[in-house]
C-alpha positions as CSV (number, residue, x, y, z in Angstrom):
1,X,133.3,-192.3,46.6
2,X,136.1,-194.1,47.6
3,X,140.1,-194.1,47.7
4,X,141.6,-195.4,44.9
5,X,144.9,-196.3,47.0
6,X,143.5,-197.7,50.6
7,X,139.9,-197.9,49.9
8,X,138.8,-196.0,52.7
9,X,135.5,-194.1,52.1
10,X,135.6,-190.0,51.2
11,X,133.0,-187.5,52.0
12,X,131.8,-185.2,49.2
13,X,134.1,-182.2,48.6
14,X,137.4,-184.4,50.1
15,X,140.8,-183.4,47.7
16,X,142.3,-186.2,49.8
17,X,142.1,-189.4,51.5
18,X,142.2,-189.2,55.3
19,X,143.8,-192.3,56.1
20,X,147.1,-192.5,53.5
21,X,146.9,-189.0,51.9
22,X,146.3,-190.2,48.8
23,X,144.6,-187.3,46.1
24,X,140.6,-188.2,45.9
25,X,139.6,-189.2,42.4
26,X,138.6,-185.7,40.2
27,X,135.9,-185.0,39.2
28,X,135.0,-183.8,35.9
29,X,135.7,-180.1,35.8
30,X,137.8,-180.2,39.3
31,X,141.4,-178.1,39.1
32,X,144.2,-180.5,40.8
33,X,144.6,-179.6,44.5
34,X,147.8,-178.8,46.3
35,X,148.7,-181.9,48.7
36,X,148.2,-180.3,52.5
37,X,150.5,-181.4,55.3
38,X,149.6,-185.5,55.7
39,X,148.7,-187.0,58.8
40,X,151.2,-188.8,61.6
41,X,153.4,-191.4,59.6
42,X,151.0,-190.9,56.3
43,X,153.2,-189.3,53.9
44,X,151.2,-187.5,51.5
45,X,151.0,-188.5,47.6
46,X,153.6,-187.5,45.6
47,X,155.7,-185.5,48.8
48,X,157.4,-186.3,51.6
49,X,156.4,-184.1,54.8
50,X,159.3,-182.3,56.2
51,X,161.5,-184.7,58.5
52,X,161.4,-183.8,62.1
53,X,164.2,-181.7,63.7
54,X,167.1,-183.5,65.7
55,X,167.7,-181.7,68.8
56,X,170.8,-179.6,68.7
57,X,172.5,-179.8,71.8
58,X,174.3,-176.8,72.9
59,X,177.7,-177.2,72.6
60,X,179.4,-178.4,75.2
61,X,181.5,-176.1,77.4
62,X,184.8,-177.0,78.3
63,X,184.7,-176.7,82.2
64,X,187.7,-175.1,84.8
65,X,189.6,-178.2,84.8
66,X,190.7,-179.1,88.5
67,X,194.6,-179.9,88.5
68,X,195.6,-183.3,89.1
69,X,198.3,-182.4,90.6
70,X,199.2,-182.4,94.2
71,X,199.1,-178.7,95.3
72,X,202.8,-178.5,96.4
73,X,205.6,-175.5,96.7
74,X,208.9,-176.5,95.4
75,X,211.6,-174.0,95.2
76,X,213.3,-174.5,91.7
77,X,215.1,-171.2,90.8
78,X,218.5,-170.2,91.5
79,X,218.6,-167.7,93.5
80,X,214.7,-168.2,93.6
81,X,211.1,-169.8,94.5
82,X,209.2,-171.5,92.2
83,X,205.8,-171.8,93.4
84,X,203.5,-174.7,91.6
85,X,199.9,-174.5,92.8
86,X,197.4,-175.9,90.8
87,X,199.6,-176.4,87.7
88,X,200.9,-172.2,87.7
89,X,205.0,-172.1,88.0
90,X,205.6,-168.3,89.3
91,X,209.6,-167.7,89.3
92,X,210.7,-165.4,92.1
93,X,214.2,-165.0,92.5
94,X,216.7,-163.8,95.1
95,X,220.7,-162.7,94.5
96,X,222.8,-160.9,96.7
97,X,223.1,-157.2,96.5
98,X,226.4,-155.6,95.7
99,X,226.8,-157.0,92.0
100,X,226.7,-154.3,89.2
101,X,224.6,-154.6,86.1
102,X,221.1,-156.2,85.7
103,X,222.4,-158.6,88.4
104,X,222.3,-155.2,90.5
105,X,219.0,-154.9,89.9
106,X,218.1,-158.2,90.5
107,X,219.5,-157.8,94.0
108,X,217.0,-155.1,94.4
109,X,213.9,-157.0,92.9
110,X,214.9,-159.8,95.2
111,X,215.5,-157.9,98.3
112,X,211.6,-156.6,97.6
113,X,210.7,-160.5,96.9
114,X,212.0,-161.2,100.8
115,X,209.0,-159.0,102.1
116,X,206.8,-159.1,99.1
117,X,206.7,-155.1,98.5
118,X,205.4,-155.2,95.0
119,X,205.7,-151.6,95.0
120,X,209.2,-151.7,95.0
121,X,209.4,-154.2,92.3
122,X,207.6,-152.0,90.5
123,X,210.6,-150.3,90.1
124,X,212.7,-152.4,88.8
125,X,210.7,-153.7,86.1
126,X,209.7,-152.4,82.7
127,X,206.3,-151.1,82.7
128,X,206.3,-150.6,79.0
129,X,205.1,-153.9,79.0
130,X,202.0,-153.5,80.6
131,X,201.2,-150.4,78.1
132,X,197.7,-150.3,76.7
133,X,196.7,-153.4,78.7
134,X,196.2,-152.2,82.5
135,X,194.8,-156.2,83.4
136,X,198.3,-157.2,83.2
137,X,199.9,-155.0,85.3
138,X,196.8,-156.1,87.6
139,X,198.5,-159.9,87.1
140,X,201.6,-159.0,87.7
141,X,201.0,-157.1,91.1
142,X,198.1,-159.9,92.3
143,X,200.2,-163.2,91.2
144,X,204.3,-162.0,91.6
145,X,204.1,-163.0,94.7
146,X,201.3,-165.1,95.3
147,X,202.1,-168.2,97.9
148,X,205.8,-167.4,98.1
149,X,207.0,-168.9,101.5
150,X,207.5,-166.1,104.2
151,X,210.6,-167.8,105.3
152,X,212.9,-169.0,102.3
153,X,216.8,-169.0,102.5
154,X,219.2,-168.4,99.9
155,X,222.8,-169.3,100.2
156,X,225.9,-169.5,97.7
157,X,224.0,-167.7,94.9
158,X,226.0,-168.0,91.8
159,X,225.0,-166.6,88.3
160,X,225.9,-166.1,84.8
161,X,225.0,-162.8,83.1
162,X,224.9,-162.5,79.1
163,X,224.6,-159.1,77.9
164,X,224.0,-158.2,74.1
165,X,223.5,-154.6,73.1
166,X,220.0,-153.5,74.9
167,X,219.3,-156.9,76.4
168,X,220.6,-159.4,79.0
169,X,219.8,-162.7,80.1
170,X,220.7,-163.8,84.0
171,X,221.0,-167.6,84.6
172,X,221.5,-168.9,88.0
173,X,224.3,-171.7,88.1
174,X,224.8,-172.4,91.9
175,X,223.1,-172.1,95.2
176,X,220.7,-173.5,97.8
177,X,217.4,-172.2,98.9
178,X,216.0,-173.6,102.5
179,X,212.6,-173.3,103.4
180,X,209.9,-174.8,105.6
181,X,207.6,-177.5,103.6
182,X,204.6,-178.0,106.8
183,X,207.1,-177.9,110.0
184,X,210.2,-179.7,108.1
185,X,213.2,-177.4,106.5
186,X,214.0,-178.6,103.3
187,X,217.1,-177.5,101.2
188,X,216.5,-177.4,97.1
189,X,219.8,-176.8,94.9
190,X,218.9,-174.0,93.3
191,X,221.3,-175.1,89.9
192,X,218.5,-178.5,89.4
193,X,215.8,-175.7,87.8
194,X,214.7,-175.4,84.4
195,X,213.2,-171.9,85.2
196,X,216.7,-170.3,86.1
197,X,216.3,-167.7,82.8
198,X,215.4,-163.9,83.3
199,X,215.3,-161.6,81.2
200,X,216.7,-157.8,81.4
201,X,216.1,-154.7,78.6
202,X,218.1,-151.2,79.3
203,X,215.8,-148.1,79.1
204,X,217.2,-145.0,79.2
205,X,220.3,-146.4,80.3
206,X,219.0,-148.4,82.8
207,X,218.5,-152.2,83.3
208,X,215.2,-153.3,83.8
209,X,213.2,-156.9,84.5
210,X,211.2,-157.6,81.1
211,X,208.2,-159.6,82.8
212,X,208.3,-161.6,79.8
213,X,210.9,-163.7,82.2
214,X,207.4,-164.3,83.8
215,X,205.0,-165.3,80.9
216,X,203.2,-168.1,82.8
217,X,202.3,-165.6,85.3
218,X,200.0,-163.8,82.8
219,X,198.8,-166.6,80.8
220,X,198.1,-168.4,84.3
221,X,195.5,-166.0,85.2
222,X,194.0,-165.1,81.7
223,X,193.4,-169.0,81.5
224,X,191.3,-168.5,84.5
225,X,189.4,-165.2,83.4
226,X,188.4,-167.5,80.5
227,X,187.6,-170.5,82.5
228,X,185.6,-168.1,84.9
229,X,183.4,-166.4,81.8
230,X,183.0,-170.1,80.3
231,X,181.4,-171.2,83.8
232,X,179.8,-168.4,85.1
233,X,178.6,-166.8,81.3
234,X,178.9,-169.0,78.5
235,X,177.5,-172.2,80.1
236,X,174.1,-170.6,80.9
237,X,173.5,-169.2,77.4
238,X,174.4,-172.3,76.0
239,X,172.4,-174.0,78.4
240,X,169.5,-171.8,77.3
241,X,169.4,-173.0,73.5
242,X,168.9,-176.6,74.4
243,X,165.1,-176.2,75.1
244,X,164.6,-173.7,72.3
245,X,166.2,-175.8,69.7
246,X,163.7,-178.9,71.7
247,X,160.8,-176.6,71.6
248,X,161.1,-176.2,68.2
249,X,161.5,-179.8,66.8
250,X,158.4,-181.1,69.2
251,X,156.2,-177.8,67.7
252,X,157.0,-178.1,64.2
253,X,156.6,-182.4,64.4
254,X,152.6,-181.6,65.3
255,X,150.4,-182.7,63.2
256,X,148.0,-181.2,62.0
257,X,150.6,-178.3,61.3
258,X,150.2,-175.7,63.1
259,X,149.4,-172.2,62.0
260,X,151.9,-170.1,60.1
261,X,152.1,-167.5,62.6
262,X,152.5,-170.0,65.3
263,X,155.0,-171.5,63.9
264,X,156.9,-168.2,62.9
265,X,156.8,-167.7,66.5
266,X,159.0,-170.5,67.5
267,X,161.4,-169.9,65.4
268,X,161.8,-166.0,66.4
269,X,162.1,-167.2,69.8
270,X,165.7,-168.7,68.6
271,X,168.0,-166.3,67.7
272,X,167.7,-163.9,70.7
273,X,169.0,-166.8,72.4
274,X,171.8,-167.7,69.6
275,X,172.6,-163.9,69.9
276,X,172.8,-164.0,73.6
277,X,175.0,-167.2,73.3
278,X,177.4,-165.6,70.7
279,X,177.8,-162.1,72.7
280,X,179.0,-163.6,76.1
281,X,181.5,-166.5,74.0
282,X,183.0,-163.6,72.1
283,X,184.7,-162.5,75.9
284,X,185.7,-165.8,76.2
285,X,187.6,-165.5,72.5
286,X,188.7,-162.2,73.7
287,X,190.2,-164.0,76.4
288,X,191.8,-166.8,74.5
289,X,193.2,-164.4,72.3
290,X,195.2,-162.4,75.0
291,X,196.7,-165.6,76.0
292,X,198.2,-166.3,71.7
293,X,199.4,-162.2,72.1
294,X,201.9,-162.9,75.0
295,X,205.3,-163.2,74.8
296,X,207.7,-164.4,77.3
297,X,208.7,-168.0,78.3
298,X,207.0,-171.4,78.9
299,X,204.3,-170.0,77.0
300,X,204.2,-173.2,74.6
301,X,201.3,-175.9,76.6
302,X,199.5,-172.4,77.3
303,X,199.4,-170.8,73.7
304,X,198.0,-174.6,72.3
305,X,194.9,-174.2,74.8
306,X,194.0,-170.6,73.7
307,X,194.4,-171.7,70.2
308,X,192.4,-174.3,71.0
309,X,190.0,-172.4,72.7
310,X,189.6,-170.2,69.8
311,X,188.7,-172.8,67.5
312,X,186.1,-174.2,70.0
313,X,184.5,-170.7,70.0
314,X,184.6,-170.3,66.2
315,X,182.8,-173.4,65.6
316,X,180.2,-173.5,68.3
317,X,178.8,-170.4,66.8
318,X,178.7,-171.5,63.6
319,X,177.0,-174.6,64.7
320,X,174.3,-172.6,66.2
321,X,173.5,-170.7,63.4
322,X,173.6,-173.5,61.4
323,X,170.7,-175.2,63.8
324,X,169.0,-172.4,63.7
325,X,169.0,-172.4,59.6
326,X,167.9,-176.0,59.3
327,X,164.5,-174.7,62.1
328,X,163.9,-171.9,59.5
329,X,164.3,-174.0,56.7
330,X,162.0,-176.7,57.8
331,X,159.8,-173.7,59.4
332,X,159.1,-172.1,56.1
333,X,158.5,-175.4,54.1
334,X,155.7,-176.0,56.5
335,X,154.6,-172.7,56.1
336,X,154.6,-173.0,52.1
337,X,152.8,-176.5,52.6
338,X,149.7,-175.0,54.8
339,X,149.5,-172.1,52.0
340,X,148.9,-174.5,49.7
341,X,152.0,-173.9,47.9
342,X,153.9,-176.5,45.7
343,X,157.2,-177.5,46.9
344,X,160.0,-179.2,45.6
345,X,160.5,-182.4,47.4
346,X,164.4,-182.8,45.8
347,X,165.4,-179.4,46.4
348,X,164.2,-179.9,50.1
349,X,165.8,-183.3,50.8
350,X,168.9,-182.2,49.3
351,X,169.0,-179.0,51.3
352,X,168.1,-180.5,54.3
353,X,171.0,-183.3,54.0
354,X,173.2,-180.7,53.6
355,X,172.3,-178.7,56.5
356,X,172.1,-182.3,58.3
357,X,175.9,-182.9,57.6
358,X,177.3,-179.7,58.5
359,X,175.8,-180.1,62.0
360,X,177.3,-183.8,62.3
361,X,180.8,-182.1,61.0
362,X,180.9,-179.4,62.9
363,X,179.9,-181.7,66.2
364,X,182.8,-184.1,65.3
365,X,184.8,-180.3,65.1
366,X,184.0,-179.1,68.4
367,X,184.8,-182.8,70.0
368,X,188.3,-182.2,68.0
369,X,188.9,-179.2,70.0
370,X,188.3,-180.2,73.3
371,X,190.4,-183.0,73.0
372,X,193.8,-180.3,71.8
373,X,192.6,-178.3,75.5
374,X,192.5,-180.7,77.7
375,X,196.1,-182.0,76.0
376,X,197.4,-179.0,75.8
377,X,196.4,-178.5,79.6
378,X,198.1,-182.1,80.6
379,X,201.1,-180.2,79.2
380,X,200.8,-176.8,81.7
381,X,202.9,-177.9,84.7
């Protein structure tokens, strides 16, 4: 007996044609057969084997970005030095003692500024702030201070004070600050800053700093908790589904198809790592998160990343599950296919098309978001 479609010879008791997977001629009596899974590049009669999978690469993991800017210290705040390292503007200001009011207190804050004694700035500011959230009282105490020249000199402060009910708002208008910039003393008017702003609340009858005046501060050092757990968490996980996902598409391309349970085995060996993915990326949302909450100033280039940030988060998740639908998708068809069960070839290809171009979208999505960080981090002076 011979194949009707290639002519290639058939032993007895063949239901199909080696060669082109054509269904052997019946014989009288004979019930039709279910097509099995075709050879290599032989699609079977009347079906279309399952397409192989396209390897989904993790998604890719926004890294710390290094600043491109010069690490410098420029005082820039009336009565006050503005520190920029690494793109992170920290305000710390100086004004005479002897004034009444919240500029009283700022003569106090200040005086603690000269010799960095956070403790006694803990005093002036208000703590209610850092209720419920004991990380940014950490911030505050770790980064008030951080790289604030030992020897900076402030002369001809002058301020205006605007008070309104419970709150107050001290700008500096005048003054110089000298300082040493690697063996040279350089003089900075104090009046050129844009940071010259604090804020003041009354508690119990007493002015206090809000730290909102310091907003960068915080959203400074949350950016790098979130870089750190992208790095040192989320990178490795995500690293981990790439050979999975690899694993996966080379297993379920073999031909002859491998065994149901076989099969069923690569694909349970995805989602622990999906899961494993998804647990560490939720700190990093966390994290983003905390950054959107803040309030205070100069928060703008800082609440873009996070929101950002969030959005990258979202959707890499949701492409990973969505890989992981199109491997159990094509795993079960297979699995149908060596039982001998009819499938429905339109039903597949649609599905599969589907699945096909929410992976491409959601690709083109996380690309999106990457680009909004790193401009919205071109923006964080």
């Amino acid at each position: 007996m011979f194949c009707k479609q290639c002519g290639n010879e058939l032993l007895e008791g063949e239901s199909f044609c080696t060669q082109c997977g054509a269904a052997a001629p019946k014989q009288a009596g004979e019930p039709a057969a279910v097509p099995p899974s075709p050879p290599p590049g032989q699609p079977a009669a009347g079906m279309t084997p399952p397409p192989p999978i396209t390897p989904v690469a993790p998604a890719t993991v926004p890294p710390a970005k290094k600043s491109r800017k010069t690490m410098t210290i420029v005082i820039v705040s009336v009565v006050a030095a503005i520190l920029i390292i690494g793109g992170a503007v920290t305000a710390i200001v100086i004004i005479a003692t002897g004034a009444s009011g919240p500029s009283a207190v700022l003569g106090k804050f200040f005086t603690a500024a000269q010799t960095k004694d956070v403790d006694e700035v803990m005093k002036v500011v208000d703590t209610s702030y850092f209720a419920g959230d004991q990380t940014l009282e950490k911030f505050f105490r770790q980064g008030i201070f951080a790289g604030v020249p030992k020897d900076v000199k402030f002369t001809g402060i002058g301020y205006q004070t605007t008070v309104k009910g419970d709150k107050a708002t001290v700008k500096v208008v005048k003054g110089t600050a000298t300082y040493d910039d690697g063996g040279t003393r350089k003089t900075l008017q104090l009046s050129d800053s844009t940071e010259n702003t604090f804020d003041f609340v009354k508690k119990n009858g007493t002015w206090l700093i809000s730290p909102t005046t310091f907003g960068t501060l915080f959203a400074l050092q949350y950016k790098k908790a979130v870089e750190s757990t992208f790095n040192n968490d989320v990178a490795p996980k995500a690293a981990a589904l790439d050979p999975v996902f690899t694993d996966a598409e080379t297993f379920l391309s073999t031909k002859p198809t491998p065994a149901s349970a076989a099969i069923q085995a690569k694909v349970d060996a995805i989602q622990p790592k999906v899961d494993a993915y998804k647990k560490e990326v939720a700190t990093a949302k966390e994290q983003f998160q905390k950054i959107v909450d803040l309030n205070g100033r100069g928060l703008e280039a800082y609440k873009e990343y996070a929101e950002a940030g969030i959005g990258f988060v979202d959707t890499s998740m949701e492409l990973f599950d969505q890989a992981n639908e199109m491997v159990k998708y094509v795993a079960e068809t297979l699995q149908k296919i060596q039982a001998n069960q009819q499938v429905d070839l339109a039903t597949y290809t649609q599905h599969t098309d589907e699945l096909s171009k929410k992976l491409t979208d959601l690709k083109t999505r996380l690309d999106d978001f990457q680009t909004q960080m790193s401009d919205a981090e071109d923006k964080i002076q």
